[in-house]
N, C-alpha and C positions, 0 to 999 in steps of 0.2 A: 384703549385705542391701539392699533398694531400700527407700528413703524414700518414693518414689512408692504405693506399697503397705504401710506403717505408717500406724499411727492416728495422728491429730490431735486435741489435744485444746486448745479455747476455753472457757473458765470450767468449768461441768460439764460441758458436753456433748462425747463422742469420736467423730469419724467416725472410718468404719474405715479407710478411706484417703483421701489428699491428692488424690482428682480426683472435679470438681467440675462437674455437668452447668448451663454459663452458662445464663440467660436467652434463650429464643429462643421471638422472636412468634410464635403458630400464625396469628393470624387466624380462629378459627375456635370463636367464639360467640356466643351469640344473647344477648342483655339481660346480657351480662358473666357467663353463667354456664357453668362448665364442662362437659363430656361426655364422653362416650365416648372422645373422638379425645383430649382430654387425659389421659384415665388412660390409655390406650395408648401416648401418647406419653411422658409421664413417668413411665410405670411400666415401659416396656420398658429406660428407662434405669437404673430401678434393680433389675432383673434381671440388669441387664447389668454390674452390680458397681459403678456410680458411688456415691463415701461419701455426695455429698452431692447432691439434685438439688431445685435451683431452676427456681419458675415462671417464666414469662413475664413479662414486666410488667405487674401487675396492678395496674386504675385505681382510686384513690382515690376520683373521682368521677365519673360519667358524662361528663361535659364532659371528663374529662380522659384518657380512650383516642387512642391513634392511628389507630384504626377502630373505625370501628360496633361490629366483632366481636372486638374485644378483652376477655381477661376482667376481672371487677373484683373491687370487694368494698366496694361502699358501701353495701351493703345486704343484712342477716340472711339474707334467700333463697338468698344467694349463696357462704353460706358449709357446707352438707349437700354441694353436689356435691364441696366440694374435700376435705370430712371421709374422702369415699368412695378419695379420689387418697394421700391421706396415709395412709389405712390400710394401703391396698398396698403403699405405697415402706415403711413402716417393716417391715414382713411379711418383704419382701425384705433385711432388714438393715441401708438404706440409712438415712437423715439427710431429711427435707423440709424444705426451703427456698422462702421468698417471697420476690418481687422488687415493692413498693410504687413507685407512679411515679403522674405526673401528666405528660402530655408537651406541658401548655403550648400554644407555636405552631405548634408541629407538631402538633396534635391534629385529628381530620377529616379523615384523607385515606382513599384508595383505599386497598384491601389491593393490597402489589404485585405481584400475579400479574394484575390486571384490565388492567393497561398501561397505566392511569393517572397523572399523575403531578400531586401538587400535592394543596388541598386538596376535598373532597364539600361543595357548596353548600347552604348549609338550606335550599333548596326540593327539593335531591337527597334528602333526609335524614339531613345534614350539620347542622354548627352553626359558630357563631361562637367561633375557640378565645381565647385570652389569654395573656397574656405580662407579662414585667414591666415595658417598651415598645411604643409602636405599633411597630413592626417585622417585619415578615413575613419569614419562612426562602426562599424567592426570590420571584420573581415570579407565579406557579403556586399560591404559597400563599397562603392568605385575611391579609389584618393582623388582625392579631388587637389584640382592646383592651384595654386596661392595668389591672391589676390596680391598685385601692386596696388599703390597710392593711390595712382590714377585711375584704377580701375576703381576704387577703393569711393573715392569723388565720384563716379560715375553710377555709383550706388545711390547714395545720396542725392544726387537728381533723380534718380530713377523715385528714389519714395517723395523730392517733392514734387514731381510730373502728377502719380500715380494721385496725393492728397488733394490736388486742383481738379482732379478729373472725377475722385470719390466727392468734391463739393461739387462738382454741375452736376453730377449723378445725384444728387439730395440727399446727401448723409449729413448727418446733422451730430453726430461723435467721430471722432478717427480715435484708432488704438492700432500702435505702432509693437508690433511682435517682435519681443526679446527675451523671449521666453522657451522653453519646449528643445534644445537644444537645435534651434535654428540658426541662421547666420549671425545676428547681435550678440546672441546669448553663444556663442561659437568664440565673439570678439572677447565676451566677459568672462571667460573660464580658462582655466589654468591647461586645464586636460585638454582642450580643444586650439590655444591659441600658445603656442610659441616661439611667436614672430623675435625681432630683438631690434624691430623700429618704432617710430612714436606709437604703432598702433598694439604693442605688445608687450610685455615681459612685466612689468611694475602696473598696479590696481590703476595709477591715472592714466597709463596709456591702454589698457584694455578695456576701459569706459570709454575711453574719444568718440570710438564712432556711434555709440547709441546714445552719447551726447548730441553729435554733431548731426545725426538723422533727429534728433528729437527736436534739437534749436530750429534746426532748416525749414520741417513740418510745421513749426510754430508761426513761422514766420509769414506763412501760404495761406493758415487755416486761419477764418475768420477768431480776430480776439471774442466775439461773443459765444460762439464755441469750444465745448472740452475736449480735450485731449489728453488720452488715456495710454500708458504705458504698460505691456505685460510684463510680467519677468515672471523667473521661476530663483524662487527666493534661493534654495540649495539642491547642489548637485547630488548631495544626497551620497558623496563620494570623498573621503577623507582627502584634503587636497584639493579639491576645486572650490567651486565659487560657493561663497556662505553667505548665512543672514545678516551678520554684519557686515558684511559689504551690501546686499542688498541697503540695506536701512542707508548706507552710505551713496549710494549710486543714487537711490528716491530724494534723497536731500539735495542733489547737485540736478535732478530731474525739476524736482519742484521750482528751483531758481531759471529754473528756464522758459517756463511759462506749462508743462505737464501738469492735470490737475488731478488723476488718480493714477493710484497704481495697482494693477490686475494682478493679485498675488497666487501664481503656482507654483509648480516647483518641477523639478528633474525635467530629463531628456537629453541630456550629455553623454551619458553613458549607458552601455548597455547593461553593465553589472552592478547598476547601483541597485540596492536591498531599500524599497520603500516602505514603511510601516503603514498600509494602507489602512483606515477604518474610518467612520460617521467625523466631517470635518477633520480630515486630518492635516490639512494646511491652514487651518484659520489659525492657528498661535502664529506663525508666520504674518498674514494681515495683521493682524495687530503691532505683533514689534514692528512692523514698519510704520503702521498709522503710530503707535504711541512716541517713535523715536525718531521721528523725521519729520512730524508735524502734517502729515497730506493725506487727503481722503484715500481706502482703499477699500479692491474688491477683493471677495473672498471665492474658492470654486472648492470645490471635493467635497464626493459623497455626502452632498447636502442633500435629504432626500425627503425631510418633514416640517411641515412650515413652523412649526412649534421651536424648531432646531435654528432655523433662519432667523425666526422671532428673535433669540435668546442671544445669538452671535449679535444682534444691531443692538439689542436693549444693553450687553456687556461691554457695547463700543468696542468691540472685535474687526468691524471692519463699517463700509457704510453702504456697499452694496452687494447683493447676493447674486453670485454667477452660479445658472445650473446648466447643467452640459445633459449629461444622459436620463437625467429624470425628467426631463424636456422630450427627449426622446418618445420616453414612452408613455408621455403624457403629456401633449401640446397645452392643453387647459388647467394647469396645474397652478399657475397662479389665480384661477378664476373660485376652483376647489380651495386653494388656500385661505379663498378671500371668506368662504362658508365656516370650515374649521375654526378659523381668527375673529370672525365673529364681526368686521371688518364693514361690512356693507358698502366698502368701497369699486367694487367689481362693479361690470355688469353684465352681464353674456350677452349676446347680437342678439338680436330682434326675430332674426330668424330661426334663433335655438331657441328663444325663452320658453314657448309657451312645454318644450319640451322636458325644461331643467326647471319650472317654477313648480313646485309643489304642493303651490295653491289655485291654480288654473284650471277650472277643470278640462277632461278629456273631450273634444269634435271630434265627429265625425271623419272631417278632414285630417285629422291629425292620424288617422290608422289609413288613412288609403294605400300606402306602401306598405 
């Protein structure tokens, strides 16, 4: 029996199986509001068998996209087109998921398909991002200016305005982005954050705020509902943030009412040296599932179900996030389910008589 293909089940809610369409930026909206090309995109993932499939990183507030054309949700308008995305993935079986983020100092760059690199000037129609230091992500990027207190609380409503509007839009997981060197994960790093107020200098005060967005969001989102926390375990950068401190942040997470943690890694820095290769972040998932006691996801170059299999069966992690092998293959959990041996899939109604192998060929079936 594959694990990879049984249900998961987080407080009330059961996905039907343990693979998990990551977070990945389209770049492709206008005033933070969804389309077309997003219900196609997230909805052909969930045709395509994923239990569970998360947005992109959706901005809590204008200021806080990484492009102009990121989507959002800081405002009512914003929240009809994604009702229309969420209908469909639940249609197909699947689970909808949001991914909450503000990305800080890296907020106002180009999409990167334009060649661009660095950040879109406010006279481009660009803006001035913020951080929780003057500190700019390299040279190419705008500094950005430092967040007060108050501004600081005024973040923190913003993600739980944005959780009340991703629940009447029918998401049915939130996962709060602290991960990727965006604004949270900006608060937890050394390199990024050298305030020298409660919200800076010593490990308790550079956790407060994705404490204090984690509690707040808990407090909004339905108790029968999970809520999932990203992080990028290590900066991957001698001196910044490490796995023991992740494992320590996930324990002070857990106690808060967070029920997994979405384990990646880097985006801090531009010169961090990753040893990239097949799962190269799941030891990470584990020492935090093994040392903090709470479920977690695994992401990287997971690219064969046999691999994903192996990661659940060694209690490596308890859910599998794929990001670009989603890409280039929406149906990948359906093919997993062939390979696994699994018979837990089932392709739509519409596809079968094309993907059964035991069907024979009509007439109708060659008319195109």
């Amino acid at each position: 029996m594959s694990l990879l293909l049984e249900p998961y089940t987080l407080r009330q809610l059961t996905l039907p199986n343990r693979i998990v369409v990551s977070p990945m930026c389209q770049y492709s909206s206008v005033d933070g509001l969804a389309n077309d090309w997003h219900l196609v995109h997230l909805g052909s993932r969930a045709v395509g068998g994923a239990g569970l499939v998360i947005t992109e990183a959706v901005a809590v507030t204008a200021e806080g996209r990484i492009t102009a054309q990121d989507l959002g949700l800081w405002d009512d308008a914003q929240i009809p087109p994604l009702q229309r995305i969420t209908r469909f993935i639940v249609a197909q079986g699947s689970v909808p998921g949001i991914q909450l983020a503000h990305a800080g100092r890296k907020a106002s760059t180009h999409r990167p398909w334009i060649g661009k690199h660095g950040s879109v000037k406010p006279e481009d129609g660009g803006w001035v991002p913020v951080g929780p230091s003057k500190i700019a992500f390299d040279p190419q990027h705008t500094t950005p200016s430092e967040l007060n207190e108050s501004q600081i609380r005024d973040i923190i409503d913003d993600f739980v305005a944005a959780a009340k509007r991703a629940l009447v839009a029918g998401f049915k997981v939130v996962e709060i982005h602290a991960a990727h060197g965006y604004l949270l994960h900006q608060f937890l790093s050394p390199l990024s954050n050298q305030r020298r107020d409660s919200y800076g200098s010593c490990f308790e005060n550079r956790i407060r705020l994705t404490l204090q967005v984690t509690e707040a969001v808990r407090e909004v989102w339905p108790e029968s509902l999970p809520l999932f926390v990203r992080v990028s375990a290590t900066d991957w950068v001698e001196d910044g943030w490490n796995p023991d401190e992740t494992v320590e942040l996930a324990k002070r997470l857990k106690t808060l009412g967070a029920d997994l943690i979405d384990v990646s890694s880097g985006g801090t820095s531009m010169h961090a040296e990753i040893p990239t290769g097949p799962g190269y972040q799941t030891r990470f998932a584990e020492k935090v599932r093994k040392e903090s006691g709470i479920a977690t996801g695994t992401v990287g170059m997971i690219t064969e179900p046999a691999q994903a299999e192996h990661i659940l069966r060694t209690g490596q992690a308890d859910l599998i996030f794929l990001a670009r092998e989603l890409l280039r293959d929406p149906y990948w959990p359906l093919h997993a389910d062939d390979d696994l041996g699994g018979n837990k899939a089932t392709w739509p109604a519409q596809y079968q008589r094309a993907t059964s192998r035991e069907q024979p060929i009509h007439e109708s079936d060659l008319r195109d």
